[in-house]
N, C-alpha and C positions, 0 to 999 in steps of 0.2 A: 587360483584359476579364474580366469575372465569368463564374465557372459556372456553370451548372444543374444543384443537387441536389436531385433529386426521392424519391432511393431511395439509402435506406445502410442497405445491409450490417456485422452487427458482428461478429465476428469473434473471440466470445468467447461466455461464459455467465455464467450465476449474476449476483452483485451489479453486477461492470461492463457485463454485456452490459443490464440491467433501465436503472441508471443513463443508460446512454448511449440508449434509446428513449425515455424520461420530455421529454429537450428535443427528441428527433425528433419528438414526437406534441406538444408547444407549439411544432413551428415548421412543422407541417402534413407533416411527409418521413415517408413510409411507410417501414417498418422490414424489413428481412429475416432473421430468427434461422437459424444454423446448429445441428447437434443431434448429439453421439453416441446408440450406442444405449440405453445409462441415463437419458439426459437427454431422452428421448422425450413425456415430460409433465412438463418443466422449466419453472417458472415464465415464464422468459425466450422460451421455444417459444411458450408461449401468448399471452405478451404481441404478441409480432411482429403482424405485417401476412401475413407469410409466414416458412416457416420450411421449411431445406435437410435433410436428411438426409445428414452426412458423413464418417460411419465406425464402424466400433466404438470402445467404450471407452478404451482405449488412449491416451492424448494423440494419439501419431506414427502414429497411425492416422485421428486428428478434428480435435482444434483444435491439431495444431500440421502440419500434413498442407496446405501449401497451396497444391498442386493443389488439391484438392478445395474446399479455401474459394474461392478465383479462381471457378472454374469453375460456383460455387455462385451466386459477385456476378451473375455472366454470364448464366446461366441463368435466376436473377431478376429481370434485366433493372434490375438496382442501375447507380447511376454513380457509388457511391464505398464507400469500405470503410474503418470505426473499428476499430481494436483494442482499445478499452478498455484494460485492464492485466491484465501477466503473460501468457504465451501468447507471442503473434509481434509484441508490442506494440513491442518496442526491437530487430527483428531487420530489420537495411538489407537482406537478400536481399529477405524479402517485400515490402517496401515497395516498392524498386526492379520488385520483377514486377508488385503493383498497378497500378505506373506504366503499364509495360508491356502490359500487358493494355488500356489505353486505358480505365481507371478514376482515380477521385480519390483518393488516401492523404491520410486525415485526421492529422496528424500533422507532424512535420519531415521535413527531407529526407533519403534515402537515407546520403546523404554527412554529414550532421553524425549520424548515427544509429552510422555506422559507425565514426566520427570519437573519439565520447564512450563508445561501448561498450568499448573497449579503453582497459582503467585505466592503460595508460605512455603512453600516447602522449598521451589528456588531461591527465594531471600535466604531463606537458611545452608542452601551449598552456597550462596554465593557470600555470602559472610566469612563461611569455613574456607574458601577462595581468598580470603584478601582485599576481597572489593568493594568497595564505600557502599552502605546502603541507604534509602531517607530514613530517618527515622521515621519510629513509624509501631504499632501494635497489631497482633496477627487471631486472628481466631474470634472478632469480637459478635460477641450477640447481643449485649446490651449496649445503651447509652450511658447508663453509669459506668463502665468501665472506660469507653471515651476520655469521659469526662477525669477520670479519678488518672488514668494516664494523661493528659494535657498537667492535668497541676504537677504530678509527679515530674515530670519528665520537662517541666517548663516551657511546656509548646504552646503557642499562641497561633489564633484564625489568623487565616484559612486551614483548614485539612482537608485532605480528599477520602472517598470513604471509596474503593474499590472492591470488584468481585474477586476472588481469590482465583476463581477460572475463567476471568475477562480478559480479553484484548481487541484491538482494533479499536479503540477509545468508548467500546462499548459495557454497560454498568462501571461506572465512573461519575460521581456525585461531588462536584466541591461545595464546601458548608462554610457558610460565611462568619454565622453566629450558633450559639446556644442554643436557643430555640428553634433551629432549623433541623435541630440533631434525629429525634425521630423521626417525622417523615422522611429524611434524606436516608438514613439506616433502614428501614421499611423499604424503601424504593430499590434501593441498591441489592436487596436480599432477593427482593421478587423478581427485578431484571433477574439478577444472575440464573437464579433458579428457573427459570421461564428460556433463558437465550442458552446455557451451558447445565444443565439441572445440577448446580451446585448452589447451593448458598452461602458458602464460605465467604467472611466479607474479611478486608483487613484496611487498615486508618491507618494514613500517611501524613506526616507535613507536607502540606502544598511551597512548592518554591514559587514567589511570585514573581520572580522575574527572570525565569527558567527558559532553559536552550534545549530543543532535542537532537543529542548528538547518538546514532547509530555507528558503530563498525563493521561492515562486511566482512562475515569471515566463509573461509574455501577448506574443507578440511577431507580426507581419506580415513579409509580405515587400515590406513600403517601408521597411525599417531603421529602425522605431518598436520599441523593447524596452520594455516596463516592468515591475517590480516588484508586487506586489500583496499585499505587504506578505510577515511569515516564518510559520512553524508551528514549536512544540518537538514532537517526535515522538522523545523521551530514553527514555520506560518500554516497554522489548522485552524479549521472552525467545528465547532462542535467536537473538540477532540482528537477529529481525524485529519491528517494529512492533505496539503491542496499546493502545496511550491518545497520539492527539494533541491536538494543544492551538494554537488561533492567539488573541491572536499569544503571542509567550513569554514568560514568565517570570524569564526567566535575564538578558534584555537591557535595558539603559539605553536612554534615545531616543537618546545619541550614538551607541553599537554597533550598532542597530538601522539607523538610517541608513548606518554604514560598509559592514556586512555586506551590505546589499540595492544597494548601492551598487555593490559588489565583484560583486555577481551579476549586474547588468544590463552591467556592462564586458565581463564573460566572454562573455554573450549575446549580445552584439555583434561580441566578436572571433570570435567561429566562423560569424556571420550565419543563430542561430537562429531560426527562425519557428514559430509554434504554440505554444501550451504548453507547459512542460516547468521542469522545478526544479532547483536548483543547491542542493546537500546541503553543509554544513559542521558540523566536530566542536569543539566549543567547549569550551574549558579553563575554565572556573570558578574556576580555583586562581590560574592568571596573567592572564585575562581575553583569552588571544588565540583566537582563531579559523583553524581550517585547514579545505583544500578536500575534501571526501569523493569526491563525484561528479556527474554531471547525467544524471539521471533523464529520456530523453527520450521522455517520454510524460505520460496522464493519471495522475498520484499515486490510490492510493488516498483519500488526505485531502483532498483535492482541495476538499469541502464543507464542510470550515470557514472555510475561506479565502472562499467563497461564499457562508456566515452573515456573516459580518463584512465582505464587501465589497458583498452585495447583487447581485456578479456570475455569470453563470450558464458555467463554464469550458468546457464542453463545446460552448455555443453558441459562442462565441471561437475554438475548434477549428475547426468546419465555416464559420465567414465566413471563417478566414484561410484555408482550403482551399479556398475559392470565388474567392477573390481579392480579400478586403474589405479595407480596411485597419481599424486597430484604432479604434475607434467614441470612445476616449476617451485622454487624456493624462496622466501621473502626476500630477499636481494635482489631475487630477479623482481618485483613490482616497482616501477618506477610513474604514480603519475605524472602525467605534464601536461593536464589541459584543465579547464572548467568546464564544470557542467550545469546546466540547471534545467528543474523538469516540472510541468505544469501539469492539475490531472485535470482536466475537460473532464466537470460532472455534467450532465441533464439537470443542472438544477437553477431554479431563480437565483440569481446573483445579489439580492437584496433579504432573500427572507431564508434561503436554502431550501425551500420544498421541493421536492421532483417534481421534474417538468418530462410527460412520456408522451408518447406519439409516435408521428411517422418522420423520418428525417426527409423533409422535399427538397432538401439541396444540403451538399454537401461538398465543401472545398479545401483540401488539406495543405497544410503549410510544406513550402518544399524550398528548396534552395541552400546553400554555402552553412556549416554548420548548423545542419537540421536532423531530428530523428522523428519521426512516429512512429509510435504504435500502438495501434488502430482497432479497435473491435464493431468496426462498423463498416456500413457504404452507403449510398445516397440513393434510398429508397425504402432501405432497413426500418423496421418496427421498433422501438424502444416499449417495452413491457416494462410493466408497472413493478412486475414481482423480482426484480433482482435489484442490483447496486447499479448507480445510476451514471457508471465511467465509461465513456465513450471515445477515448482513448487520450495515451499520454502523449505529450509535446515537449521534445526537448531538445535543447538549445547548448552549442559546445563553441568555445574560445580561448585563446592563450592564455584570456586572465580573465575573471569574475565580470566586470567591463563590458569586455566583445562580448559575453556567453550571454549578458542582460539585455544588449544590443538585437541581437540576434533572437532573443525570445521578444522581443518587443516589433520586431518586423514580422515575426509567424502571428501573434495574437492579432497585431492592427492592422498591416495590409494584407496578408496571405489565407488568413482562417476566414470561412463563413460557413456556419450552418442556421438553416431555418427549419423551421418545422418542429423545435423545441427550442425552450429558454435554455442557456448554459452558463456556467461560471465565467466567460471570457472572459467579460465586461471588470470585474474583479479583479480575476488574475491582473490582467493589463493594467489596471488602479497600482493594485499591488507594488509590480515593479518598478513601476515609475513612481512612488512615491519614494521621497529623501529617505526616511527614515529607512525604509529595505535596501535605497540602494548604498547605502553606507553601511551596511551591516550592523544598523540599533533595532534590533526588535527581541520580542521575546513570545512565547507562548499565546498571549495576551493581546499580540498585534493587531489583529484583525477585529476585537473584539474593544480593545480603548480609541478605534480607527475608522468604524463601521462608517460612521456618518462623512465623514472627509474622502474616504474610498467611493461611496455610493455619488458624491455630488459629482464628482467625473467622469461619471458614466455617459456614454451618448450612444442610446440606442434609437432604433427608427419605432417611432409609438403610433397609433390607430394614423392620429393625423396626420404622418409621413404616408405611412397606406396608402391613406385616402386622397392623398394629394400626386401620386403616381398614378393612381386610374384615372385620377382627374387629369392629367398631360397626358393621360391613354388614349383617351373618351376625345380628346381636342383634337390628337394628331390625326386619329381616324376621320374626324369628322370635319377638318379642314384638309386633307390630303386627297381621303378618300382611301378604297381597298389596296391593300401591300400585296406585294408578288407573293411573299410567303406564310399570308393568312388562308 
C-alpha cells in the first residue's frame, strides 16, 4: 500500500536542506524548514512553505537536537522527515524515533543504518559478500598489537588507524612511522569517542596511491537494487571531498562493470532500500579495488550522477519511502555525458581554515552546461557553527574535456563572491593543472601539489584595495559630483 506524502520536513540547512525542497516544490509537497538562532534568515528558512524555530546555535542545541526536530515534523503537521546529509542523516536512533513518532523516514532503515555505521562489523558482511577488503586489523586497543599484526601480516608504513564509527574523513589518523603509534592510537580513540561516542578503532593498510571510486546505488523495498553507474571523488584535502567527477577516469568498461557489480551484491545482501552508495579505494598501481564504506544517505555528489543519468535521486528517495517500487531496471540506465562538480567551501584556499562573515556580493555561474546548488544569497550570514559549503558548482559535457572547459569558465569569469575567502582560487589551480587534466592524480594530489597549486593563484590583496579607492578618490576629485552619488 502507498503513502501519502503531502508535507516533508527536512531536517537540515544550507545546500542539502535548499537541494532537498527544489524536487519537493517539482512534485507539489510543501516544505517545512527547521532554524537555529543564526540561521533566522537562512536561505533555506525562506525557501520553505513553513519554517520551525529549534534552538540556539549550537548543533546539540538545533539540528542535531531531535526532540525538537520530531516535535517540529508534528507540529507542522509534516508526514515524513529527509535528512539531507551530515547532521542526523546516518544516525539509526533518529530514524528509528521518526518511525516511531508515526512519521515517514526518508532514507533506509534503522537497522541497515546501524548495521553500516559501524566499520567492523560492515568489513565483516562485506567480506561474507565477496568483496575485496584493505587489509587491515579490527578491535584494536593497544599498540602492540599493531605492531605484532604489521610483522604478522608483512604490512609496511603507512597505515591508517580509523574510528570504527567514523565517516566523512573524520577520526582518521595516517601513521608514518613507529613511533608515531601512540599518540596517533590515543588521538583516534578520543576523536572518535568525543564526535560518534564510540571508541572502537580499527588499522588499515594505507594505499598510497589510491583512487576514490564510489557507486551510486537506487534500491526499493521489493528487492530491486540497481547501480547508476560510479563517481571519482579522489581530489580531497584533509580527507574530505573538494572535485567529483562521474563517471571515472581511472576505470576500463571491464572494472567499471566489476566494481558496480560488486556494489549492487552488497546492496542486496544487507536488503538496502533508498539511496545510498558503496565507496571503494582503488589501486592504480595493481589495478585492484577494496571496500571503503556505505554511505547510507543522500551523498553530497549526488548531482553528477543525475547530469549523466537524467535521474532526479531525491525523488527516488521519497517514492521508495512511499512505497513505490523503482520506476525503472538497469538496462534502462544509460549514461552519456560528463559531469564534474566543485564544493565552494568558506575556506582560505591556502591554509583551509574558515573564512565566516557576511557575503556582500554575490554572483553565481550560469550559462550552457551549468548546475548550482546554492545554500546561499548575497547578503546571507555565514556562521561560524556549521560546515562551511556554500554551495555546489557543476559542470556537464559530451566528454571529460568540454565538462573541464565548462567548469573553468564558471570558477574564472562567472563566480564572484566577497565578503569571505573561498576555495575558488584552488579549485580553478586544480583543474587547470596537467596532471588533473589527464587523469594522473591520486588521493595525495592536493597535498604532493600544494605549493605549485598556491603559486597560481591571483587574488586582489590590500594593495589592489587600495589602489581602487585611490582611481575613486581621483575621479571624484577631478570630475567632480556624479548624478548618482
Amino acid at each position: 500500500m502507498e503513502k501519502t506524502i503531502n508535507r516533508i520536513l527536512i531536517a537540515n540547512r544550507g545546500v542539502p536542506a535548499v537541494r532537498v525542497m527544489h524536487t519537493c516544490i517539482d512534485r507539489k509537497i510543501l516544505t517545512t524548514a527547521v532554524y537555529s538562532t543564526p540561521d533566522r534568515l537562512a536561505h533555506h528558512v525562506t525557501m520553505a512553505d513553513s519554517a520551525v524555530y529549534i534552538g540556539e546555535a549550537p548543533p546539540g542545541d538545533s539540528y542535531l537536537n531531535m526532540d525538537r526536530i520530531i516535535d517540529a515534523a508534528l507540529q507542522s503537521g509534516a508526514d515524513a522527515i529527509h535528512p539531507g546529509w551530515g547532521f542526523l542523516a546516518e544516525n539509526h536512533e533518529f530514524a528509528q524515533r521518526v518511525l516511531d513518532a508515526g512519521l515517514i523516514w526518508i532514507g533506509p532503515s534503522p537497522e541497515v543504518i546501524r548495521l553500516m555505521g559501524d566499520k567492523i562489523a560492515a568489513k565483516e558482511i562485506v567480506q561474507q559478500a565477496g568483496v575485496p577488503t584493505i587489509p587491515g586489523i579490527n578491535n584494536v586497543a593497544t599498540v602492540n598489537e599493531i605492531i605484532d599484526w604489521m610483522q604478522r601480516e608483512d604490512v609496511e608504513y603507512p597505515v591508517m588507524i580509523k574510528a570504527a564509527a567514523g565517516g566523512g574523513g573524520k577520526g582518521m589518523v595516517k601513521v608514518e612511522h613507529e613511533d608515531e603509534l601512540p599518540q596517533a592510537l590515543a588521538r583516534v580513540r578520543s576523536e572518535s569517542k568525543k564526535s560518534f561516542g564510540d571508541d572502537k578503532v580499527l588499522v588499515e593498510k594505507y594505499i598510497e596511491r589510491g583512487r576514490h571510486i564510489e557507486v551510486q546505488i537506487a534500491a526499493d523495498n521489493y528487492g530491486n537494487v540497481i547501480h547508476l553507474g560510479e563517481r571519482e571523488c579522489t581530489i580531497q584535502r584533509r580527507n574530505q571531498k573538494i572535485i567529483e567527477e562521474a563517471p571515472s577516469p581511472s576505470l576500463t568498461p571491464e572494472l567499471r562493470e566489476e566494481i558496480c557489480g560488486k556494489a549492487v551484491t552488497l546492496m542486496k545482501a544487507i536488503n538496502y532500500s533508498s539511496a545510498g552508495t558503496v565507496e571503494f579505494l582503488f589501486d592504480s598501481a595493481t589495478n585492484k579495488y577494496y571496500f571503503l564504506e556505505v554511505n547510507t544517505r543522500l551523498q553530497v555528489e549526488h548531482g553528477i550522477t543525475e547530469l549523466i543519468t537524467g535521474l532526479d535521486i531525491v525523488r527516488i528517495m521519497i517514492d521508495v519511502a512511499r512505497g513505490k517500487k523503482l520506476a525503472f531496471q538497469q538496462e534502462d540506465i544509460h549514461p552519456n555525458r560528463w559531469a564534474l562538480e566543485v564544493r565552494l567551501n568558506a575556506e582560505d584556499p591556502r591554509t583551509f581554515s574558515p573564512s565566516f562573515g557576511w557575503l556582500t556580493r554575490l554572483t553565481e555561474p550560469h550559462g550552457p552546461g551549468v548546475r548550482i546548488s546554492s545554500g546561499v544569497y548575497e547578503g546571507a550570514l555565514i556562521p561560524s557553527y556549521y560546515d562551511s559549503l556554500l554551495m555546489l558548482i557543476m559542470a556537464t559535457g559530451p566528454d571529460r574535456e568540454a565538462a573541464i572547459r565548462v567548469m573553468d569558465r564558471c570558477l574564472s569569469r562567472n563566480l564572484r563572491v566577497e565578503g569571505v575567502k573561498t576555495l575558488a582560487p584552488l579549485l580553478l589551480s586544480i583543474i587547470r593543472h596537467p596532471a588533473f587534466m589527464c587523469g594522473d592524480f591520486s588521493t595525495r594530489f592536493i597535498e604532493e601539489n600544494m605549493t605549485d597549486l598556491i603559486s597560481t593563484f591571483v587574488e586582489n590583496g590590500d594593495e589592489d584595495e587600495a589602489l581602487k579607492v585611490a582611481h575613486y578618490v581621483a575621479a571624484i576629485s577631478a570630475l567632480g559630483p556624479q548624478d548618482w552619488m
